[in-house]
Structures are given as structure tokens and as C-alpha cells.
N, C-alpha and C positions, 0 to 999 in steps of 0.2 A: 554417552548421550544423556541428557536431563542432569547435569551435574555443574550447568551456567548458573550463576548467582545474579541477581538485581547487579551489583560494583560492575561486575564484566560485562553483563549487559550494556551499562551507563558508558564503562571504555571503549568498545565497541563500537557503539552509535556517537560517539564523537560530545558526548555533553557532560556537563557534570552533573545537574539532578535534571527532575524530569519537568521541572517548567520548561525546559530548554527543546524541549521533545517538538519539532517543528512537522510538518505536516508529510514533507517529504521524508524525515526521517521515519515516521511511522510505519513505510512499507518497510525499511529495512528491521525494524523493531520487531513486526510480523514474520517476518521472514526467520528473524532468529528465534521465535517462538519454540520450535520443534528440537531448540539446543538447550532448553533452560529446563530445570527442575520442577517439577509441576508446582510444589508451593512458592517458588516463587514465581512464575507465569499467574497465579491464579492474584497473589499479593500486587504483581504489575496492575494486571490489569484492571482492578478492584482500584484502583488509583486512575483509573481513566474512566468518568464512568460513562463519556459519550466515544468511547472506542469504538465500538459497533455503527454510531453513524457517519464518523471520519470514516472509515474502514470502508461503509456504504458508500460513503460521497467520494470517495476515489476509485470505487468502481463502478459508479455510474460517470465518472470524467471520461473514463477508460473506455466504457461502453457509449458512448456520444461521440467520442471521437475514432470510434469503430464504428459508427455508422455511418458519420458523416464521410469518412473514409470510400466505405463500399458505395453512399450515392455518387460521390467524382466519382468513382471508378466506372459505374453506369452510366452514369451523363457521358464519358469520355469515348466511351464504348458506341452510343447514339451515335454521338459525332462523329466516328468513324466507319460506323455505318453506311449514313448519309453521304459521306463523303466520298465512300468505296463505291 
């Protein structure tokens, strides 16, 4: 482990540099985080320098559509309530 380089990272995530780094591939980019060597994890990410609020902003999508979730599931629950 810690022995992924930036290259194999970049083959990996399907791009060739990191303009290319699309919003969805960022989870999987975090994801490989825990495989990569720390100097280059720290040189990735020192190249993104709003990583921390994409990172945010996709789990607060995460967490909105975990709530909205659990309200149907209440509202649904109501109605069957009522109905029983």
C-alpha cells in the first residue's frame, strides 16, 4: 500500500491529466486515496485547491437526498396509517 503514483492514479480514473477530473470521478479519486503514496496524495491534492468543498458538496447531495428519502418514507407510513 502507498506505493500508487499521480500516472496510475490518472489510468485509473479514466483521464489523462487532471483538467479532465469531472465531479463524479472525484469520489472515485478519494476513494483511491488510501492506495497512493503520501507525497503524492499530498502533491494531488495541493493541485485541487477547492477539493475540500467539491468533497462537501457531494456530501451534502448525499445528505439532501437522505433526507428527502426518510420524509416519503414518513409521509408513506402516514398514509398507511390512515388508511389501516
Amino acid at each position: 500500500m502507498g506505493d500508487v503514483n499521480e500516472a496510475a492514479v490518472k489510468r485509473k480514473l479514466g483521464i489523462p491529466n487532471w483538467r479532465n477530473l469531472s465531479k463524479d470521478k472525484v469520489l472515485k479519486f478519494a476513494a483511491a486515496m488510501p492506495e497512493m503514496a503520501t507525497e503524492a496524495r499530498l502533491k494531488l491534492i495541493e493541485q485541487f485547491p477547492a477539493f475540500k468543498d467539491l468533497g462537501k458538496a457531494n456530501i451534502d447531495a448525499v445528505a439532501e437526498a437522505h433526507r428527502s428519502t426518510l420524509a416519503a418514507n414518513e409521509n408513506s407510513q402516514n398514509h398507511f396509517y390512515k388508511a389501516a
